[in-house]
PQR file of N, CA, C, O and H, with PARSE charges and radii, in Angstrom:
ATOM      1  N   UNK A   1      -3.592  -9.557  17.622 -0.4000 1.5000
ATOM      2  CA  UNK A   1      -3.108  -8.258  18.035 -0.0000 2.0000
ATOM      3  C   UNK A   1      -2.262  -8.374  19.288  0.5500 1.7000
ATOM      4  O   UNK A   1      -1.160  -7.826  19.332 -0.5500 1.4000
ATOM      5  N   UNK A   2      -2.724  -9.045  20.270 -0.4000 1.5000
ATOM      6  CA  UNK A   2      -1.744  -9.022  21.985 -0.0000 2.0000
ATOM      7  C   UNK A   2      -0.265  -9.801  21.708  0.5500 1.7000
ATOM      8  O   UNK A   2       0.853  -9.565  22.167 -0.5500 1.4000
ATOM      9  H   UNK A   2      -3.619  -9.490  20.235  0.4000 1.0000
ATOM     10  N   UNK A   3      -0.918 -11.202  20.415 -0.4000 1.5000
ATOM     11  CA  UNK A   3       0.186 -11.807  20.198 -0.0000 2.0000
ATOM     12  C   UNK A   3       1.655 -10.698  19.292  0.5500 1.7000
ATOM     13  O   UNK A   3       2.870 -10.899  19.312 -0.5500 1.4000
ATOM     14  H   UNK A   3      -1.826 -11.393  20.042  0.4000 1.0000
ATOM     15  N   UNK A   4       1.218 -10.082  18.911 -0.4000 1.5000
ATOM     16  CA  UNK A   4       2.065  -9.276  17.677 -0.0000 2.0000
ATOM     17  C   UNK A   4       2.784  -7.828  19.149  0.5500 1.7000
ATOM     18  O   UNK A   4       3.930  -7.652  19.564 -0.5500 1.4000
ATOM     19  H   UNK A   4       0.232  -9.918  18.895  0.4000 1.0000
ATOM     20  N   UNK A   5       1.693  -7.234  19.443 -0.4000 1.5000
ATOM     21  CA  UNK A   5       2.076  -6.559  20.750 -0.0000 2.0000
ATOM     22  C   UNK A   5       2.710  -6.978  21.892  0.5500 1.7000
ATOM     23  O   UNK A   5       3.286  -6.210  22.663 -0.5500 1.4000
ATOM     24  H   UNK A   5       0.763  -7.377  19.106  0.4000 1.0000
ATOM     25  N   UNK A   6       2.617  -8.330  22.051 -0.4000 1.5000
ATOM     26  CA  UNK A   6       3.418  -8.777  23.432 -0.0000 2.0000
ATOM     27  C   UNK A   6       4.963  -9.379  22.523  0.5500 1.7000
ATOM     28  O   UNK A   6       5.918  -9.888  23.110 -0.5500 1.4000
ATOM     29  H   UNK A   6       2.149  -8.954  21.425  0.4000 1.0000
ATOM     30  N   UNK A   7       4.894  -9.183  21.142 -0.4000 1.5000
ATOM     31  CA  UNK A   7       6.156 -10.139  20.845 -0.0000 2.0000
ATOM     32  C   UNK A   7       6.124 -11.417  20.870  0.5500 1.7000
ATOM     33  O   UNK A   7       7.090 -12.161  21.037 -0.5500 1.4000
ATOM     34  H   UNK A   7       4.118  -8.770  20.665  0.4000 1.0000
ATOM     35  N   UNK A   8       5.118 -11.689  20.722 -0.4000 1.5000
ATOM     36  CA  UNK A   8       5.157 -13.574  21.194 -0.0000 2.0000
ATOM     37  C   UNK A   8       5.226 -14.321  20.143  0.5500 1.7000
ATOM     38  O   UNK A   8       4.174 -14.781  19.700 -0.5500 1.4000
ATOM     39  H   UNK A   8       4.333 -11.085  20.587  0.4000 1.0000
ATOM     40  N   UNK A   9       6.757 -14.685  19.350 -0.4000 1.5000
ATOM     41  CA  UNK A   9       7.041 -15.355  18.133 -0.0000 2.0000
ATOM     42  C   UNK A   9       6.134 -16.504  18.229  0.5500 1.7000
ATOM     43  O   UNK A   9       5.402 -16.310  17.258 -0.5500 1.4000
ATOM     44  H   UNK A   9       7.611 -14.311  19.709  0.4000 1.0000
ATOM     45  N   UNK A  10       5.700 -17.646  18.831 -0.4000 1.5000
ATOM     46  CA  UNK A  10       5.314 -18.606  19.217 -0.0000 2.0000
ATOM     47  C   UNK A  10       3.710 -18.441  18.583  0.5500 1.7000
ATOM     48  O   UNK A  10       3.169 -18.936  17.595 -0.5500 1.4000
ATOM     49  H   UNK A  10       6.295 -17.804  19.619  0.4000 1.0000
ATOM     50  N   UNK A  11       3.306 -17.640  19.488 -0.4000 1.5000
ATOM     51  CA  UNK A  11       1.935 -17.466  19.411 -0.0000 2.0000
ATOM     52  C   UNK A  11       1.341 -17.075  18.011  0.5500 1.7000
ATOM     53  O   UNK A  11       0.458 -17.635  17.362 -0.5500 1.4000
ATOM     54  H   UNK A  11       3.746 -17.237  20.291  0.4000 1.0000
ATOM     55  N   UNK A  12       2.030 -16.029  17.752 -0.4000 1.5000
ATOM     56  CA  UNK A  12       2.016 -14.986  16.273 -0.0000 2.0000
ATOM     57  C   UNK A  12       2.577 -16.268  14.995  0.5500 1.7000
ATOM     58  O   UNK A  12       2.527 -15.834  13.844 -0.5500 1.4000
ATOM     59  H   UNK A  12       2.747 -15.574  18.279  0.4000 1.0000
ATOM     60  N   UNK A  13       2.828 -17.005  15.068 -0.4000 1.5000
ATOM     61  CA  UNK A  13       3.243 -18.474  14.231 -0.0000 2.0000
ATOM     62  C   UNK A  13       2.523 -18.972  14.679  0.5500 1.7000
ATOM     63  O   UNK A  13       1.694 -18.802  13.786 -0.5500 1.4000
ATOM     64  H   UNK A  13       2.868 -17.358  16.003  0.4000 1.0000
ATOM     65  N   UNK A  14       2.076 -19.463  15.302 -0.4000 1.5000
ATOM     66  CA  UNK A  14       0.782 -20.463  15.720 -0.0000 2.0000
ATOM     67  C   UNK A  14      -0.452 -19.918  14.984  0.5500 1.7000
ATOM     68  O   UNK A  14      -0.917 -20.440  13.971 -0.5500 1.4000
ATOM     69  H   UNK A  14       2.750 -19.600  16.028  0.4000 1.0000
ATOM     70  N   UNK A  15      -0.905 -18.902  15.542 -0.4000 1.5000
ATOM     71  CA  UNK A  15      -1.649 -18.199  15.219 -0.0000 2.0000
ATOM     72  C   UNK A  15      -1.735 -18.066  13.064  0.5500 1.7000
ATOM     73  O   UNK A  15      -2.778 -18.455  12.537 -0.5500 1.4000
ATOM     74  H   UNK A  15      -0.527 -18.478  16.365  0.4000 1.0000
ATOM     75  N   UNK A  16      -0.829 -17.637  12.347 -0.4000 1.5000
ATOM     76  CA  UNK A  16      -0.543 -17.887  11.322 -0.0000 2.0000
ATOM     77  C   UNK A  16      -0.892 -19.360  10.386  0.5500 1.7000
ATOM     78  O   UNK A  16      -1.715 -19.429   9.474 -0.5500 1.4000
ATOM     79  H   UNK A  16       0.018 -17.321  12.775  0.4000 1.0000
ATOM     80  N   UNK A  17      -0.076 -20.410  10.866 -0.4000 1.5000
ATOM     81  CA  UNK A  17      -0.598 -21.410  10.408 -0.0000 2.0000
ATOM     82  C   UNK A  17      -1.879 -21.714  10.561  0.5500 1.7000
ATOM     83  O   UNK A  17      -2.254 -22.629   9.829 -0.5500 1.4000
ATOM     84  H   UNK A  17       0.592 -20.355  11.607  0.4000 1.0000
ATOM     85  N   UNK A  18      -2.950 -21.099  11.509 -0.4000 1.5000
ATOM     86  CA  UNK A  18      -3.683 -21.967  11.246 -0.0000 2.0000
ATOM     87  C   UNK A  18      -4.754 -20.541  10.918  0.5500 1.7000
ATOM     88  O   UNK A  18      -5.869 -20.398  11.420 -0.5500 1.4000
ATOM     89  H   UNK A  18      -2.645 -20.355  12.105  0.4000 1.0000
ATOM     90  N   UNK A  19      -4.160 -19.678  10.058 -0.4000 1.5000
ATOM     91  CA  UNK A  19      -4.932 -18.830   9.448 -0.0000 2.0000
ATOM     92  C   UNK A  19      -5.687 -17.466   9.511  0.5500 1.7000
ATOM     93  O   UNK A  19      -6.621 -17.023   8.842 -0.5500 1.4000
ATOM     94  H   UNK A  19      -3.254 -19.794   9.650  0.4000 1.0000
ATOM     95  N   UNK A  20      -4.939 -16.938  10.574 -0.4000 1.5000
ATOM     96  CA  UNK A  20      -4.855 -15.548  11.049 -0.0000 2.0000
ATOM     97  C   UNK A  20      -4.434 -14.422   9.980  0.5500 1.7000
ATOM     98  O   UNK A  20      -3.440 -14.506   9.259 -0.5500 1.4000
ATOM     99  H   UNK A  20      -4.180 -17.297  11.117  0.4000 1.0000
ATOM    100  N   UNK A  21      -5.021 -13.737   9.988 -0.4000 1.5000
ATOM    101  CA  UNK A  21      -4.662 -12.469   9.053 -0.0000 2.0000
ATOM    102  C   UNK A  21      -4.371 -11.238   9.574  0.5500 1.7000
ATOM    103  O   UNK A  21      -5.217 -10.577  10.177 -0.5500 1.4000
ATOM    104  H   UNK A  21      -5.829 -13.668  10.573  0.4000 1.0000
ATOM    105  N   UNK A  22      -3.125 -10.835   9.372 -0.4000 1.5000
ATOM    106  CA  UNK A  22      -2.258  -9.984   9.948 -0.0000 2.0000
ATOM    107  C   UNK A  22      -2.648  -8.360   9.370  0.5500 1.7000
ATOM    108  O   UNK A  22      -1.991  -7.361   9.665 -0.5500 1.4000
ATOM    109  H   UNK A  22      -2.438 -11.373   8.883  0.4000 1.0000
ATOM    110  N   UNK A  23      -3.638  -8.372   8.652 -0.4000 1.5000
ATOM    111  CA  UNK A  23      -4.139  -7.173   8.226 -0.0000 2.0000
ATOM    112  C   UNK A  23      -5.588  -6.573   8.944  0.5500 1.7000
ATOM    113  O   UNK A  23      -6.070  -5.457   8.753 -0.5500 1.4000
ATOM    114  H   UNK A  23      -4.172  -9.183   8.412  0.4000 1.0000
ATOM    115  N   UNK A  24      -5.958  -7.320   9.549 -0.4000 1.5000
ATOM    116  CA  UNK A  24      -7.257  -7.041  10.285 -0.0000 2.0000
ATOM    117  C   UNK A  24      -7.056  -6.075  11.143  0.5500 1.7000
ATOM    118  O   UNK A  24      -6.052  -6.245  11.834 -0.5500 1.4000
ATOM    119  H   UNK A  24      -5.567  -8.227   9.703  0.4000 1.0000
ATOM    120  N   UNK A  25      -7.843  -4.817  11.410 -0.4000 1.5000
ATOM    121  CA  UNK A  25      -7.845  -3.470  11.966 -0.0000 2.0000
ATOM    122  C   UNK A  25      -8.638  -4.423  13.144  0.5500 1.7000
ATOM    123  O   UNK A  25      -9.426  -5.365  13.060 -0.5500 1.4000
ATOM    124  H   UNK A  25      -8.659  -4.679  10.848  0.4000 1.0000
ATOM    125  N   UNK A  26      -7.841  -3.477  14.613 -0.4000 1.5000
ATOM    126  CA  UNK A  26      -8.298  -3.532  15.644 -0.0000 2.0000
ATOM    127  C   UNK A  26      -9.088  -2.183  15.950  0.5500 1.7000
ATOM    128  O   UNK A  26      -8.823  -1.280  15.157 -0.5500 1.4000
ATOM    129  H   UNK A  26      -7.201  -2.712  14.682  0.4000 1.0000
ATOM    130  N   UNK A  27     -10.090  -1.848  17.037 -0.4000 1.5000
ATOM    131  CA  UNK A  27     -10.264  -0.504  17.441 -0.0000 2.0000
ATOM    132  C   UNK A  27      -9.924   0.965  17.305  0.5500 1.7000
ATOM    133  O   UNK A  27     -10.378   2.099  17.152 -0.5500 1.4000
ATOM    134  H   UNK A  27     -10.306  -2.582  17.681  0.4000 1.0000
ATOM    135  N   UNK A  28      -8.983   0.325  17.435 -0.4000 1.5000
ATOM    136  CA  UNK A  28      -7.444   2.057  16.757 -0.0000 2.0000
ATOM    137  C   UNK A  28      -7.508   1.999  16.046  0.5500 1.7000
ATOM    138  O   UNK A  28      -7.116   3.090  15.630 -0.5500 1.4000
ATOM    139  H   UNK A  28      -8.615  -0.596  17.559  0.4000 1.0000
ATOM    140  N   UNK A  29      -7.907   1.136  14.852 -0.4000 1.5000
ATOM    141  CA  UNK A  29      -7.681   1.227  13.394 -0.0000 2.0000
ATOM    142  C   UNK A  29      -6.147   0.307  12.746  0.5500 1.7000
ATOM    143  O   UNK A  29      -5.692   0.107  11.620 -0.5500 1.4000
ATOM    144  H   UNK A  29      -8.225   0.250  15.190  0.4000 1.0000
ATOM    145  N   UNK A  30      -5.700  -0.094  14.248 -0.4000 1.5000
ATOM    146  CA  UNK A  30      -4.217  -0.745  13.915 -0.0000 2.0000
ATOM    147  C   UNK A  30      -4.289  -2.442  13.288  0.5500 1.7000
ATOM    148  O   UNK A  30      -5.224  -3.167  13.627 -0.5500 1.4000
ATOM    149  H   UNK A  30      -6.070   0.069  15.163  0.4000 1.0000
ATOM    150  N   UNK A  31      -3.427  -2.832  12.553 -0.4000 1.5000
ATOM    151  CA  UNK A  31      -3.122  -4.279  12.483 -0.0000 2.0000
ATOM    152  C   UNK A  31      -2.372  -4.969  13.818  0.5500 1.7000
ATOM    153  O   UNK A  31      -2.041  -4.445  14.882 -0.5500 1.4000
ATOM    154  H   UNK A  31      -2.667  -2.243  12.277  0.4000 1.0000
ATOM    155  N   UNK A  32      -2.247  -6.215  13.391 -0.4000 1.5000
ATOM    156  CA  UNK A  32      -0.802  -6.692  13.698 -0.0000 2.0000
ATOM    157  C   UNK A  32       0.505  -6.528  13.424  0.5500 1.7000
ATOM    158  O   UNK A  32       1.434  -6.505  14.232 -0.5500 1.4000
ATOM    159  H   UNK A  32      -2.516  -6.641  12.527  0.4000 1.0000
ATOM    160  N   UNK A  33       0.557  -6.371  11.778 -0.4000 1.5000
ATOM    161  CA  UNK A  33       1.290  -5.762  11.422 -0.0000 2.0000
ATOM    162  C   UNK A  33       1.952  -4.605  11.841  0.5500 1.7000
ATOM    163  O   UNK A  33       3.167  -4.663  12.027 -0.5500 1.4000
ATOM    164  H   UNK A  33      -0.197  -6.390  11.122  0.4000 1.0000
ATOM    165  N   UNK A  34       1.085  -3.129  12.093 -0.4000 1.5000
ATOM    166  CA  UNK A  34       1.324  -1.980  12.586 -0.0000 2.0000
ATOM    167  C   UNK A  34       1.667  -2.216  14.071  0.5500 1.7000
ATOM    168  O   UNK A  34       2.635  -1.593  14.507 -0.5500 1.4000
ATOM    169  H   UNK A  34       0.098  -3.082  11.942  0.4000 1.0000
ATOM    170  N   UNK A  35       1.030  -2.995  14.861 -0.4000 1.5000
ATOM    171  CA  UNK A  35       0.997  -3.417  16.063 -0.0000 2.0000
ATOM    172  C   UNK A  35       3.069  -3.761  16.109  0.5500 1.7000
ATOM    173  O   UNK A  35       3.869  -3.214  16.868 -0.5500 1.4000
ATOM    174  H   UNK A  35       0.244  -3.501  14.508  0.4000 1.0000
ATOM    175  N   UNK A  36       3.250  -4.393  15.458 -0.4000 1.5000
ATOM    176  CA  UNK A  36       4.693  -5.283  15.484 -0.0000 2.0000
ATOM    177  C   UNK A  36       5.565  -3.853  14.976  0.5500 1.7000
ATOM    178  O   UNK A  36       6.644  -3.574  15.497 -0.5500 1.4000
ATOM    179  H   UNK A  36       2.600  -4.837  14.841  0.4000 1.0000
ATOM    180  N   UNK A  37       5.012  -3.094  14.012 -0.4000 1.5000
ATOM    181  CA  UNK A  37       6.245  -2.020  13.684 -0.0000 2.0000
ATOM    182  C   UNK A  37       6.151  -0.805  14.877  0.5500 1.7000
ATOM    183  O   UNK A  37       7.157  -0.111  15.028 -0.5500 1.4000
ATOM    184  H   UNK A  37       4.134  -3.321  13.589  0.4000 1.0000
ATOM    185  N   UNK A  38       4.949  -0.538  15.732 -0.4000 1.5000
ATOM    186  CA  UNK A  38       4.899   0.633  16.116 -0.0000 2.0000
ATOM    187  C   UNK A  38       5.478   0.060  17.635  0.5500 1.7000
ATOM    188  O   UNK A  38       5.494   0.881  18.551 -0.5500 1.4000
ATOM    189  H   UNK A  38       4.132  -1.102  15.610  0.4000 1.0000
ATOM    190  N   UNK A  39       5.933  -1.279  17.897 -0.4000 1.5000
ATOM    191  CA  UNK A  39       6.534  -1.552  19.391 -0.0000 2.0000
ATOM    192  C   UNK A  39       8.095  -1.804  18.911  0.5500 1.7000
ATOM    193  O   UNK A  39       8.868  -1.879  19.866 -0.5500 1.4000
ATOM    194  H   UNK A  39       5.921  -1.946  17.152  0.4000 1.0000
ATOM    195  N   UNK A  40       8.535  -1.908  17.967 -0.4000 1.5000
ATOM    196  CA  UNK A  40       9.949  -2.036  17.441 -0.0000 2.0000
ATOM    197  C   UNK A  40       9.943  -3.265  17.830  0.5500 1.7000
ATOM    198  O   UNK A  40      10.489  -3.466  18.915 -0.5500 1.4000
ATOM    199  H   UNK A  40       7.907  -1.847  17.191  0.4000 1.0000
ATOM    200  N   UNK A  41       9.375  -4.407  17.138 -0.4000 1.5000
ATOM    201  CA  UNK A  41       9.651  -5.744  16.762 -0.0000 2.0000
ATOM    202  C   UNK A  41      10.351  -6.180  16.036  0.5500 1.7000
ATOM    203  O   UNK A  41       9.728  -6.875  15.233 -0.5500 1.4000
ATOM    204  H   UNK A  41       8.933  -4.244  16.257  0.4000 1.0000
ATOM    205  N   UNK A  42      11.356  -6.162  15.856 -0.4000 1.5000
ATOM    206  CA  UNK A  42      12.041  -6.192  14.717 -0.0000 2.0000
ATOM    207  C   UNK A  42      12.217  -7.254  14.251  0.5500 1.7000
ATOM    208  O   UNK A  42      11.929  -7.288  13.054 -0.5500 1.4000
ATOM    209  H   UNK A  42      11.862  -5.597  16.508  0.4000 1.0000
ATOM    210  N   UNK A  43      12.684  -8.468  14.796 -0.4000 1.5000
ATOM    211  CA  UNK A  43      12.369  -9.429  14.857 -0.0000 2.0000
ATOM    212  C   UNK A  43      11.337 -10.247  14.334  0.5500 1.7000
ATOM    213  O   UNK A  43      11.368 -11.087  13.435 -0.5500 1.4000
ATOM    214  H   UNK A  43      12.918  -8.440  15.768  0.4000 1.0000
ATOM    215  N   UNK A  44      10.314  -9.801  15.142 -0.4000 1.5000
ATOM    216  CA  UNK A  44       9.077 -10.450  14.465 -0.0000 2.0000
ATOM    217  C   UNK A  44       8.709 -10.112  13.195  0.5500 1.7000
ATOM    218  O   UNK A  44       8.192 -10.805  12.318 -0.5500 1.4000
ATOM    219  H   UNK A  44      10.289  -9.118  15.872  0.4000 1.0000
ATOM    220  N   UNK A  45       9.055  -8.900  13.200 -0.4000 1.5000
ATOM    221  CA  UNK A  45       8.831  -8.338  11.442 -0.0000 2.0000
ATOM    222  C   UNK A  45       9.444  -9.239  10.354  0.5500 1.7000
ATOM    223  O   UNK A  45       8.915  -9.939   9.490 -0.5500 1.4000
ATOM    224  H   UNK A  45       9.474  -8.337  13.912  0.4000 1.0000
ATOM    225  N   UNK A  46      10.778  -8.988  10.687 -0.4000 1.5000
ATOM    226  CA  UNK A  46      11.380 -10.006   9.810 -0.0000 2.0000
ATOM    227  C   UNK A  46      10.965 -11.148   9.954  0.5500 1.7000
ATOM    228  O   UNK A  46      10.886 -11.462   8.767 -0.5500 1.4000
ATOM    229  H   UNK A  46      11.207  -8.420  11.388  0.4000 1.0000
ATOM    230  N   UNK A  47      10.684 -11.892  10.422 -0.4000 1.5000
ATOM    231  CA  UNK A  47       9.930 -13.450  10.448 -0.0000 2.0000
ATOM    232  C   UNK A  47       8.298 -13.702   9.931  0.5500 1.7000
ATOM    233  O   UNK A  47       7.856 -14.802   9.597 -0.5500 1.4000
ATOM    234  H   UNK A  47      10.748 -11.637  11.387  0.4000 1.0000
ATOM    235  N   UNK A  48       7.472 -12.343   9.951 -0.4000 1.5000
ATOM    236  CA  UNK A  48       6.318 -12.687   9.274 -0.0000 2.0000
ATOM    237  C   UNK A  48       6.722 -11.973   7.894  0.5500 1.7000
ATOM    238  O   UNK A  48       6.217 -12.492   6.899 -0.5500 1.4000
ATOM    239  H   UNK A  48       7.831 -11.450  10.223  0.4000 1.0000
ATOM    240  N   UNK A  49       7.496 -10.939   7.692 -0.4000 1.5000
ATOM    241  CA  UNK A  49       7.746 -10.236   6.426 -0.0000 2.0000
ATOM    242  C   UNK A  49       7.162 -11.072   5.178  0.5500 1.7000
ATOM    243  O   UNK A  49       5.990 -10.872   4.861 -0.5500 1.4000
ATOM    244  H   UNK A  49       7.906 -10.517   8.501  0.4000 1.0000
ATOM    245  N   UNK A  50       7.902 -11.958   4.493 -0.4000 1.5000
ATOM    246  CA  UNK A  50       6.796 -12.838   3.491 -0.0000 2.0000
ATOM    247  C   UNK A  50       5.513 -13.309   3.487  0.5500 1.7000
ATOM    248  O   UNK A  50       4.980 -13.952   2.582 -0.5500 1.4000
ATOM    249  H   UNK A  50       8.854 -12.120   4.750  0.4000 1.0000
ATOM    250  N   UNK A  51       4.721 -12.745   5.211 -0.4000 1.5000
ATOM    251  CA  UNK A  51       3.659 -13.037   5.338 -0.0000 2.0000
ATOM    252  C   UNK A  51       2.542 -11.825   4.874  0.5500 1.7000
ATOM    253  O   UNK A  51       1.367 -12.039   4.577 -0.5500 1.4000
ATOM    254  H   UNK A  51       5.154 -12.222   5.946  0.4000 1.0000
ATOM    255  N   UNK A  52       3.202 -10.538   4.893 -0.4000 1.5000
ATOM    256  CA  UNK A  52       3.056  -9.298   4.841 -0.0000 2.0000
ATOM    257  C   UNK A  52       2.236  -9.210   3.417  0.5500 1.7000
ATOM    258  O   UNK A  52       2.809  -9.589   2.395 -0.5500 1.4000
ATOM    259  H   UNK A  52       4.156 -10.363   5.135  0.4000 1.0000
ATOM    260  N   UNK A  53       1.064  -8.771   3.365 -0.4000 1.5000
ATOM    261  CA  UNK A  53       0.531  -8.782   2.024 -0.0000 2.0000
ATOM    262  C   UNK A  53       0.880  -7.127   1.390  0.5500 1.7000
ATOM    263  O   UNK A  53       1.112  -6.965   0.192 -0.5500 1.4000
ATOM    264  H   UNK A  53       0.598  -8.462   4.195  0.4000 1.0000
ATOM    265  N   UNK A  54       0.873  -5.936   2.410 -0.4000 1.5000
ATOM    266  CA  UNK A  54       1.802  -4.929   2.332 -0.0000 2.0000
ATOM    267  C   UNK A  54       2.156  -4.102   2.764  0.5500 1.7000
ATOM    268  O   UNK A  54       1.415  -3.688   3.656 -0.5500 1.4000
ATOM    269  H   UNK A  54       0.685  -6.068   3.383  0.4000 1.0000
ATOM    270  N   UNK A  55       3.295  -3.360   2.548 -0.4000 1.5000
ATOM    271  CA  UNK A  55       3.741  -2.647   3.137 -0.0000 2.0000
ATOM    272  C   UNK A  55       4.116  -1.269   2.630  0.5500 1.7000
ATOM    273  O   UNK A  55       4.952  -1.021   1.762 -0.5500 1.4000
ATOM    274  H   UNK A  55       3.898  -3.697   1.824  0.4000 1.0000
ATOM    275  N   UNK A  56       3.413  -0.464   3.266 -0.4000 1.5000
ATOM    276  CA  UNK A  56       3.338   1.140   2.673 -0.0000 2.0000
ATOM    277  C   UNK A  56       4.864   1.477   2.632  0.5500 1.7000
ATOM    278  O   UNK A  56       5.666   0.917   3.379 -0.5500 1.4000
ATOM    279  H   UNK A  56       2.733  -0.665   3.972  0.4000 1.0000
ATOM    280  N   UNK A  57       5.100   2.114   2.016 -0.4000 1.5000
ATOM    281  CA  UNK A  57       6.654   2.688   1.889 -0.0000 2.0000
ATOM    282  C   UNK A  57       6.419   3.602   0.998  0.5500 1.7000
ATOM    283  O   UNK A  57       7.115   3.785  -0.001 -0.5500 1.4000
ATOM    284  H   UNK A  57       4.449   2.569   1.410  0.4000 1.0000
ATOM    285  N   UNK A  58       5.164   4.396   1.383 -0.4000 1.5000
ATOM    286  CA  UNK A  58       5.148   6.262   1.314 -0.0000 2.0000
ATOM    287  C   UNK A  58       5.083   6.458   2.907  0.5500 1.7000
ATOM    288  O   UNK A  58       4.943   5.868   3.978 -0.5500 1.4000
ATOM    289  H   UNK A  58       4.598   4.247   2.194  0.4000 1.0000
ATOM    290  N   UNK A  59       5.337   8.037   2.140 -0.4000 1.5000
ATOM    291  CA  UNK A  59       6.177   8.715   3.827 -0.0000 2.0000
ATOM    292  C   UNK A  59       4.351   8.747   4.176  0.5500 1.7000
ATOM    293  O   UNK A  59       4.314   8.404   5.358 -0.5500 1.4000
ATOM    294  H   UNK A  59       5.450   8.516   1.270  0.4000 1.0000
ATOM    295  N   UNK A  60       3.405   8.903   3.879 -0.4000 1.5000
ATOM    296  CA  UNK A  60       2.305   9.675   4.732 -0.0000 2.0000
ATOM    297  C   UNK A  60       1.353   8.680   4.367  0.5500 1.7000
ATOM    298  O   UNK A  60       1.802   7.867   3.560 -0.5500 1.4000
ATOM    299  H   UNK A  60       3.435   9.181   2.919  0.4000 1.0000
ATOM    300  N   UNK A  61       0.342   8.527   4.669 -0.4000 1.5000
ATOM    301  CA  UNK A  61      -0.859   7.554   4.602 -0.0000 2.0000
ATOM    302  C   UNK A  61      -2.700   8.066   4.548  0.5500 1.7000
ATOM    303  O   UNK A  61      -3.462   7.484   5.319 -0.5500 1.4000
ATOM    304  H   UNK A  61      -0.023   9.188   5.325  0.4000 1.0000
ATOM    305  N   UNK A  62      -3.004   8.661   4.028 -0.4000 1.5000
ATOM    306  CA  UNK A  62      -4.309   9.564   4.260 -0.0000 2.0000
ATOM    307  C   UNK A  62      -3.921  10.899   5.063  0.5500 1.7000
ATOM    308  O   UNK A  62      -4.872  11.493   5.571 -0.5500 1.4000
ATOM    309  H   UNK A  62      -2.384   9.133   3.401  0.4000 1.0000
ATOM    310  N   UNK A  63      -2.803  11.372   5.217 -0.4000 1.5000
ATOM    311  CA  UNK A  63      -2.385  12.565   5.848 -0.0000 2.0000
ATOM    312  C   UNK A  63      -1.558  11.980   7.564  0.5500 1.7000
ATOM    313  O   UNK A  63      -1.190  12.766   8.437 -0.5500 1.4000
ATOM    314  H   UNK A  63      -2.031  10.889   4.804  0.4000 1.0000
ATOM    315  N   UNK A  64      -1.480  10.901   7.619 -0.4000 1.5000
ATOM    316  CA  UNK A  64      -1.318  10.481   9.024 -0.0000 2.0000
ATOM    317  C   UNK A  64       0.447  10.049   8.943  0.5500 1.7000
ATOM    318  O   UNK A  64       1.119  10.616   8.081 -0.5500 1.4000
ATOM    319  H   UNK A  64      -1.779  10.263   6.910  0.4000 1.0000
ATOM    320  N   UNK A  65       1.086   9.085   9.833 -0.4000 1.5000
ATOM    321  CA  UNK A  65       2.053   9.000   9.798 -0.0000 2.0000
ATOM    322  C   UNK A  65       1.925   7.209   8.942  0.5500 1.7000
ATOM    323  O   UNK A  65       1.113   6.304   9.134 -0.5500 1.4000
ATOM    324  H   UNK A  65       0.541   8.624  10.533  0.4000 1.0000
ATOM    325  N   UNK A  66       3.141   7.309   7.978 -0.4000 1.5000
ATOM    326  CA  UNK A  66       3.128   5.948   7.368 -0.0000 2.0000
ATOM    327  C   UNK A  66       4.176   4.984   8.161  0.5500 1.7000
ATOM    328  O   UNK A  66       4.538   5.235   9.311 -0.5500 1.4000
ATOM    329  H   UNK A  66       3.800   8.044   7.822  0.4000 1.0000
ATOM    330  N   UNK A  67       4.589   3.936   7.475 -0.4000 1.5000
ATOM    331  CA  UNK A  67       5.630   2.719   8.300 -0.0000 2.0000
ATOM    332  C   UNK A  67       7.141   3.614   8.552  0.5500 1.7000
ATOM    333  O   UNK A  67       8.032   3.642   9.400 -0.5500 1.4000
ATOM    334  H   UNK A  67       4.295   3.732   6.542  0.4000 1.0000
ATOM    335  N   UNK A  68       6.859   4.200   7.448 -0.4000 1.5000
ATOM    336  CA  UNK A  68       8.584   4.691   7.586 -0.0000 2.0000
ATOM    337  C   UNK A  68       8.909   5.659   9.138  0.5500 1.7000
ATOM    338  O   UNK A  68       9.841   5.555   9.935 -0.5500 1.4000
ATOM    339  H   UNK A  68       6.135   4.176   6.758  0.4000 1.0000
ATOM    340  N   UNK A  69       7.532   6.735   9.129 -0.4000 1.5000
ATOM    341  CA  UNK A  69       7.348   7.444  10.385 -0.0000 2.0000
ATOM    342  C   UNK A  69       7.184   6.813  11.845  0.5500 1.7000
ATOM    343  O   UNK A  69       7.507   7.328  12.916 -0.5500 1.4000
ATOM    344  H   UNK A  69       6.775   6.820   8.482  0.4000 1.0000
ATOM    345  N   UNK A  70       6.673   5.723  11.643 -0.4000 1.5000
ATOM    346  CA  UNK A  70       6.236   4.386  13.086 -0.0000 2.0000
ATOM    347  C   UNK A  70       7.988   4.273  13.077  0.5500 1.7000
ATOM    348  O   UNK A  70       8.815   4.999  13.628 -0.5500 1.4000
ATOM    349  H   UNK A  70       6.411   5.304  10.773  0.4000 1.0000
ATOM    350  N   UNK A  71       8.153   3.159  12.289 -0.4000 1.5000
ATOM    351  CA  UNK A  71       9.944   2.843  12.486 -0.0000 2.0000
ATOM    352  C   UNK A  71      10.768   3.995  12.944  0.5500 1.7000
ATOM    353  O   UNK A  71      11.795   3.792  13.590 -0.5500 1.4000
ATOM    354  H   UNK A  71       7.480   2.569  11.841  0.4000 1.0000
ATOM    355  N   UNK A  72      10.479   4.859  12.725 -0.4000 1.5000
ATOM    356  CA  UNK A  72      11.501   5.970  13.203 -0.0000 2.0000
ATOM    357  C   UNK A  72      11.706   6.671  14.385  0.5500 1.7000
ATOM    358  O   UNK A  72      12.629   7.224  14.982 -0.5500 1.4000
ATOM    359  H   UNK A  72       9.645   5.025  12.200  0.4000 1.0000
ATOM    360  N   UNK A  73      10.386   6.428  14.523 -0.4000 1.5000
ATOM    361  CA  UNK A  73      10.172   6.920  16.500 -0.0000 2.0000
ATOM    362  C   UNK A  73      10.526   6.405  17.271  0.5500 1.7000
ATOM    363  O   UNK A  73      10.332   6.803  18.420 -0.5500 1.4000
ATOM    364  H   UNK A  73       9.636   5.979  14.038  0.4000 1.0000
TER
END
């Protein structure tokens, strides 16, 4: 999560190879994943993207805001 939140390509690849899962809910209920779209990583997105097992692309999520709504803010 700090790695995906601080941007740290390095770490967030490190972290990966040796078997980190980018879907695991933190406290908030957030990923890494969400973590990387809701700071405008863009970057990093694109570089774990094939790592991404998925990615919502409905507008709403249980009534809340989905990826498309994070990216847009």
């Amino acid at each position: 999560m700090l790695a995906s939140f601080l941007n740290n390509f390095d770490t967030v690849n490190f972290l990966l190879e040796n078997g980190s899962d980018l879907h695991i809910k933190n406290t908030n209920g957030l990923s890494a994943v969400d973590e990387i779209i809701r700071n405008d990583h863009k970057e990093l997105f694109e570089c774990i993207y094939d790592r991404v097992k998925y990615v919502k692309r409905d507008l709403t999520s249980h009534g809340s805001f989905g990826f498309i709504h994070i990216a847009a803010g």
